[in-house]
C-alpha positions in Angstrom: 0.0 0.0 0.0 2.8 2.3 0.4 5.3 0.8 -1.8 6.8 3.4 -4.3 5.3 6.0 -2.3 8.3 9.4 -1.0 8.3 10.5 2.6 10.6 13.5 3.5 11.5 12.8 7.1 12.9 15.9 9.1 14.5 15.5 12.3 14.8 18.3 14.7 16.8 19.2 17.7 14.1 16.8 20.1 15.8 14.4 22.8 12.9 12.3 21.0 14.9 12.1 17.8 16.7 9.4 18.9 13.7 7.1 18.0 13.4 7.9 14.6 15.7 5.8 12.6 13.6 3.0 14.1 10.4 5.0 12.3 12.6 4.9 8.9 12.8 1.4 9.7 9.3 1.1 9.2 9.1 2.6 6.5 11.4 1.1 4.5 10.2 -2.3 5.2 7.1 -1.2 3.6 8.9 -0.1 0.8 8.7 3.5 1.3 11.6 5.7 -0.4 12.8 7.9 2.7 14.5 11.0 2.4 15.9 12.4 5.2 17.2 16.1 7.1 19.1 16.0 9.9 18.8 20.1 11.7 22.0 20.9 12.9 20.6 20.7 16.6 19.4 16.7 15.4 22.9 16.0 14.3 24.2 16.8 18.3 21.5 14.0 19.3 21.6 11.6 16.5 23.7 10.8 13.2 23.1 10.9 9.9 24.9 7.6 9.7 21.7 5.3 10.5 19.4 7.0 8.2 22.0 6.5 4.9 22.0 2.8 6.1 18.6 2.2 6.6 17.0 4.2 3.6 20.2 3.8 1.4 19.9 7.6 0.5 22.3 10.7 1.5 21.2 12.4 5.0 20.8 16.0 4.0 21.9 18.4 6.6 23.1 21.7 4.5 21.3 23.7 2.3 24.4 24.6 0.5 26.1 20.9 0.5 29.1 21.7 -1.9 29.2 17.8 -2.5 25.4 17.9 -4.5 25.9 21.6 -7.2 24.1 20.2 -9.7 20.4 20.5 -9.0 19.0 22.7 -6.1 18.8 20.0 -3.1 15.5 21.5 -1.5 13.5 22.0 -4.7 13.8 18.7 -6.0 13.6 16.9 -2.5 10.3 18.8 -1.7 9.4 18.4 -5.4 9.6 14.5 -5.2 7.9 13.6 -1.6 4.8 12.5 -1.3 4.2 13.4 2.3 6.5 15.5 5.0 7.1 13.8 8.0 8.7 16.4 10.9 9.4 14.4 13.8 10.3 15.7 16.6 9.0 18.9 16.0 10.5 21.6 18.3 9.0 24.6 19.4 11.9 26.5 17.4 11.0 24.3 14.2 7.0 24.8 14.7 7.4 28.6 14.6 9.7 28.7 11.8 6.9 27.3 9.5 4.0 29.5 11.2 6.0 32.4 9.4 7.6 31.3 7.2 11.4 30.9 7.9 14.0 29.0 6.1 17.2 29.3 7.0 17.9 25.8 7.4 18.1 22.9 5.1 14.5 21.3 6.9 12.4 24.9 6.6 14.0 26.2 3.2 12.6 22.9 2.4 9.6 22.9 4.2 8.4 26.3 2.5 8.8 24.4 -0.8 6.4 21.2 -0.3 3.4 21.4 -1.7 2.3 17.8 -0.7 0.4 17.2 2.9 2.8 17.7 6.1 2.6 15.8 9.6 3.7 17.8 12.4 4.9 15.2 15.4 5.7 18.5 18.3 8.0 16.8 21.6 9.2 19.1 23.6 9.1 19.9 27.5 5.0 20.9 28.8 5.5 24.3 29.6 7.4 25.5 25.8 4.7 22.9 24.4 1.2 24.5 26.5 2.7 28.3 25.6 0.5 30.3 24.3 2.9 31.3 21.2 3.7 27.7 20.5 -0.4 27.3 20.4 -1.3 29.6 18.8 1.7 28.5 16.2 0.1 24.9 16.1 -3.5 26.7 15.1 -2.1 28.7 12.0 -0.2 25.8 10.6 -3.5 23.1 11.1 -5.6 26.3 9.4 -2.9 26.1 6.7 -3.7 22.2 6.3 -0.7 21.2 8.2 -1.4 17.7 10.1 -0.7 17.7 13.6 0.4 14.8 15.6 -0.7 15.4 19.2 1.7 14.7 22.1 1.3 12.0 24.8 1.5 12.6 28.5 3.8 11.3 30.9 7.2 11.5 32.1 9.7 13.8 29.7 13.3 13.7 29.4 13.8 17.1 31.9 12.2 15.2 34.1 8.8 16.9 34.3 5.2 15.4 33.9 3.3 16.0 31.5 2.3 16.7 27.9 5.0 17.2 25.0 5.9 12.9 24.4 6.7 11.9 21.0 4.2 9.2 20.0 6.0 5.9 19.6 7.4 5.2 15.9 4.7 2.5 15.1 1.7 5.1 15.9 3.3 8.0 13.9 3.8 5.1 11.3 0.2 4.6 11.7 -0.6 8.0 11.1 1.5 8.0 7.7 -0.2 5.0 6.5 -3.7 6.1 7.2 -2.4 9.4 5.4 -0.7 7.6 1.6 -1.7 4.4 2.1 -5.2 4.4 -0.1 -7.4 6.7 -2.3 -9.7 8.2 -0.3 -12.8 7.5 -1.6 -14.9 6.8 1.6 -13.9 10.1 3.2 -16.7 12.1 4.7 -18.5 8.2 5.2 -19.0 7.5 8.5 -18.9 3.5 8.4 -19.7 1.0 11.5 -18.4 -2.1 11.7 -18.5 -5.0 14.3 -16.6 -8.2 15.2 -15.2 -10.5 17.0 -17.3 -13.2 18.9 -19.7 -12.6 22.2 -19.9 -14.2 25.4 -23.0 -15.0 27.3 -22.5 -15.8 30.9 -24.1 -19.1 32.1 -22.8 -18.6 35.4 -19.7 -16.8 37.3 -17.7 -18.9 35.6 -18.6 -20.3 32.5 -20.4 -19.2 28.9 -21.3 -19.4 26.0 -19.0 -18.7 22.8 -17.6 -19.2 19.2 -14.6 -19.3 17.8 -14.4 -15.8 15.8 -11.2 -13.8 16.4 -12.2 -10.7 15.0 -9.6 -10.6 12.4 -12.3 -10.2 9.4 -14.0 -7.3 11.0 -11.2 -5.7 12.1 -9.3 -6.1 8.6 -12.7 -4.2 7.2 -12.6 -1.8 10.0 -8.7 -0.6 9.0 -9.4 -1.1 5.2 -12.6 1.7 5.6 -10.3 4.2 8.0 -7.3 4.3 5.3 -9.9 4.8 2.9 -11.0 7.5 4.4 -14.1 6.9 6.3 -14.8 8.3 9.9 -15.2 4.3 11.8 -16.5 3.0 15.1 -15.9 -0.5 15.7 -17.9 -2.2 18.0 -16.2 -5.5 18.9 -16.5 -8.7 21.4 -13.6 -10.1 23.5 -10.4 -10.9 21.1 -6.9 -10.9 21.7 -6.6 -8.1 18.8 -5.0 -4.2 19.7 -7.3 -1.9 18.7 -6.7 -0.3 15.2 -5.4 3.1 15.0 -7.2 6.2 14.6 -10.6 4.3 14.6 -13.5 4.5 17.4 -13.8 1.2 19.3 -16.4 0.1 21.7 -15.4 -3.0 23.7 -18.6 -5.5 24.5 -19.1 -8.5 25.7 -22.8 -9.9 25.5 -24.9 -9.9 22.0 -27.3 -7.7 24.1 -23.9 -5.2 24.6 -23.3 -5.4 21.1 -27.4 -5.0 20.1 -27.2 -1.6 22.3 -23.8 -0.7 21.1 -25.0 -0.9 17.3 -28.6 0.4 17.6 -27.2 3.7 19.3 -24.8 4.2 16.8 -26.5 3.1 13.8 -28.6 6.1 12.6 -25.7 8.6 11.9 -24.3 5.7 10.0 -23.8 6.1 6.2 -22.1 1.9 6.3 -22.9 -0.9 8.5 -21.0 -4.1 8.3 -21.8 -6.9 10.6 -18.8 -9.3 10.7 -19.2 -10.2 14.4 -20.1 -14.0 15.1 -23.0 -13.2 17.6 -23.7 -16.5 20.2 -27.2 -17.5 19.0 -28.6 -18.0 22.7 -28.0 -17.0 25.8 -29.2 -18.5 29.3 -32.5 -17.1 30.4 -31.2 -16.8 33.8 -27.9 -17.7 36.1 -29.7 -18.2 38.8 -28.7 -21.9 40.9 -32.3 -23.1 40.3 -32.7 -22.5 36.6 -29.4 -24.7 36.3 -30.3 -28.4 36.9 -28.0 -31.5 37.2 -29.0 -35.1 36.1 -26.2 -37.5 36.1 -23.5 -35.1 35.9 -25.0 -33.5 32.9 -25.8 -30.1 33.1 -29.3 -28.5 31.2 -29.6 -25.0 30.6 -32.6 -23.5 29.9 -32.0 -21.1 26.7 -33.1 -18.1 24.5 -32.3 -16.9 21.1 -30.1 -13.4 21.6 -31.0 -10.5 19.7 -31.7 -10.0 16.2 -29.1 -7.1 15.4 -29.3 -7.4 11.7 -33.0 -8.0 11.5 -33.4 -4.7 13.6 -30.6 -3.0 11.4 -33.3 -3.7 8.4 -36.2 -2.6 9.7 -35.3 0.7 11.1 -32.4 1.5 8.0 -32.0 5.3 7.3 -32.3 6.5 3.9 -29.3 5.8 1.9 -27.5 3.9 4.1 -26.0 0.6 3.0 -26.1 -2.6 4.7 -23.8 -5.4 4.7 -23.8 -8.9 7.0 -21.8 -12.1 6.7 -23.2 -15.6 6.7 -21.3 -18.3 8.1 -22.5 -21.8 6.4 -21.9 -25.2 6.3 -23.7 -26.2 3.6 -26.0 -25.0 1.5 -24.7 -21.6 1.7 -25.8 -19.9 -1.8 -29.1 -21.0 -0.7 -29.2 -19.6 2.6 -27.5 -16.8 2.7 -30.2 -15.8 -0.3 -32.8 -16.1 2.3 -31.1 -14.1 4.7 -30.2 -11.3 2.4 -34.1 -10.7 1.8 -35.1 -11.4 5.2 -32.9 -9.1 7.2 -33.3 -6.6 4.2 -29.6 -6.3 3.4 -28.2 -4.7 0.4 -24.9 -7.6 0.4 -24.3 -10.4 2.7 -20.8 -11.7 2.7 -20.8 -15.5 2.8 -18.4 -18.6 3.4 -18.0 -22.0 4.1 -16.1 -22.9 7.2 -15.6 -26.1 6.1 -13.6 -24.5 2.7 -9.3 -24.8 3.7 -8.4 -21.5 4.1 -11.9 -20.4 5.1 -13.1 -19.3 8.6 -12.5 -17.6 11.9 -9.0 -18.3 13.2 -6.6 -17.6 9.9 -5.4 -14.6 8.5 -7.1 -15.9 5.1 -10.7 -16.0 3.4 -13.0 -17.7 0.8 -15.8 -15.3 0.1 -18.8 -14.9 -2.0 -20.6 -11.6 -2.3 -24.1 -12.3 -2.8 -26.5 -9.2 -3.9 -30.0 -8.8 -5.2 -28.8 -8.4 -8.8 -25.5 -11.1 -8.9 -23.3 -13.7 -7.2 -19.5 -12.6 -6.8 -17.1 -15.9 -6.1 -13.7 -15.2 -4.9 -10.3 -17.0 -4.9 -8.2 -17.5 -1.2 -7.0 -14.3 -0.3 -5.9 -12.1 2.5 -8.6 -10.8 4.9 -7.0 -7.8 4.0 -7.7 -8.4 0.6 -11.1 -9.4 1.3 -11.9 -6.3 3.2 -10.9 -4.0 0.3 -13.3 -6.3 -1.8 -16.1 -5.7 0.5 -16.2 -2.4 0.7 -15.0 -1.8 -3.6 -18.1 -4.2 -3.7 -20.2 -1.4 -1.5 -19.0 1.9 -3.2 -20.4 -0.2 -6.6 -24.2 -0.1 -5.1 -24.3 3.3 -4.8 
């Protein structure tokens, strides 16, 4: 997704900057071309030496290098990036680009990008909560600069508070979310569950499946570097949650039936990839558990209908997707479920189909609408989720 793509990574005079060859790291594994500036401050914290190794380009660190004369250095580095990455972002830096500076190989290049720019600030609380470094933070996001807000914690001077770098992975995050995909969900606000649920029979035990979330969640990434504004609402797995998504964490298919049916009428998507237990005990209570030669008999209910609901009270426009889990005759009923729940696509699959199922990091799927049947080879769940949701954008 990002292979081929240019990032322009500046480095600035921040303790933090000793963490960033490890975000070039990243980068280049995804086959990313990484340019890099060193400030002159950087250079007393880090060296240009891991950068040349890792990206195999030259560190720039002088806007008039006499070793490069034949093509002006900052133009065609700003002219070639994609995206410019400036992290840490000092206080110093930040103004600089609020008005305009460049007197430095980073800013004079800085002025010249015309692609998008992410802002990572670090820096101690008090230079970061000034009112001159705010109020330089506000012009640049009104100028469509990208900002990166700090964590809290412990800071290299020792104080407490905000001005932490973000880790490398979650400013990689950020950069993939930003190159990684055409947009074309943005301003679609999409909701998405997954995972399994648990229904409690007693203290101890419950009731289960074997989902791990990984389909839903694949969709759930695919639609946020697409674009759309996501809220994931998922059941106990031993997933993270994505980046830069909305998640809710439930347990019980009546958790997940509130969850969804709160959230659901600002929704312009809804795709329902969690495996939702069918039943759930009627009670816990001692004397609605009975015990006849060691064999336990619980009396049961079905859990709510989240999809059937979903259909029923659907907003105009929106479009509704659900996944059907078969065994066998799955053409067949997943048709009947598509018209009964009033769905627009239902996502189907064998289990019994190698490759197929909850546990992998693969999927066999057939995309079943009113007007055709779609049949798809093994892929990744990644793959599949980009499918989906190509398959969505096509109904309109």
């Amino acid at each position: 997704m990002l292979q081929g793509k240019t990032v322009l990574l500046g480095i600035t005079g921040g303790i933090a900057a000793y963490k960033i060859p490890n975000l070039c790291s990243l980068l280049v594994k995804q086959g990313v071309n990484v340019e890099t500036i060193l400030t002159e401050n950087a250079r007393k914290i880090v060296s240009p030496i891991p950068f040349e190794s890792l990206s195999g380009n030259r560190c720039h660190t002088d806007t008039f290098d006499p070793m490069d004369t034949a093509k002006v250095e900052h133009i065609h580095l700003a002219s070639r990036a994609d995206l410019l990455v400036i992290a840490p972002a000092s206080a110093n830096m930040i103004a600089k680009l609020r008005w305009g500076l460049a007197d430095d190989m980073l800013s004079t290049t800085a002025l010249a990008c015309t692609c998008e720019k992410l802002l990572v600030p670090a820096m101690n609380t008090d230079m970061y909560e000034n009112a001159a470094t705010q109020e330089n933070l506000a012009v640049l996001r009104q100028r469509g600069f990208i900002i990166m807000e700090p964590l809290s914690g412990r800071l290299a001077c020792g104080a407490v508070g905000k001005g932490k770098m973000p880790e490398p992975q979650d400013i990689f995050d950020r950069i993939e979310a930003i190159l990684a995909w055409e947009k074309d969900l943005f301003g679609k606000r999409v909701l998405v569950t997954a995972g399994p649920t648990q229904e409690p029979i007693d203290p101890v035990r419950f009731i289960t499946n074997h989902s791990s979330g990984k389909m839903g969640y694949a969709i759930a990434k695919a639609a946020m570097l697409r674009g759309a504004e996501v809220t994931l609402v998922a059941g106990p797995t031993a997933l993270a949650d994505p980046p830069l998504i909305r998640t809710i964490h439930i347990k019980t298919a009546q958790d997940m039936y509130e969850a969804v049916t709160a959230n659901a009428p600002e929704m312009d998507i809804i795709i329902k990839a969690a495996a939702v237990a069918d039943y759930t005990p009627e009670t816990v209570a001692d004397n609605k558990i009975k015990k006849t030669d060691g064999d336990m008999f619980i009396p049961l209910k079905r859990t709510q209908d989240i999809l059937g609901y979903l259909g029923q009270h659907r907003v105009p426009g929106q479009k509704l997707c659900g996944f059907s889990m078969e065994t066998e005759n799955m053409l067949e009923n997943s048709r009947k479920k598509l018209a009964k729940k009033n769905l627009d696509m239902i996502v189907a699959n064998n289990v019994k189909v190698s490759g197929a199922g909850f546990q992998g990091d693969t999927n066999v799927i057939t995309m079943i609408t009113a007007e055709d049947v779609r049949e798809f080879p093994l892929m990744s769940k990644t793959e599949a989720a980009h499918a989906i949701l190509d398959r969505i954008l096509e109904l309109g």
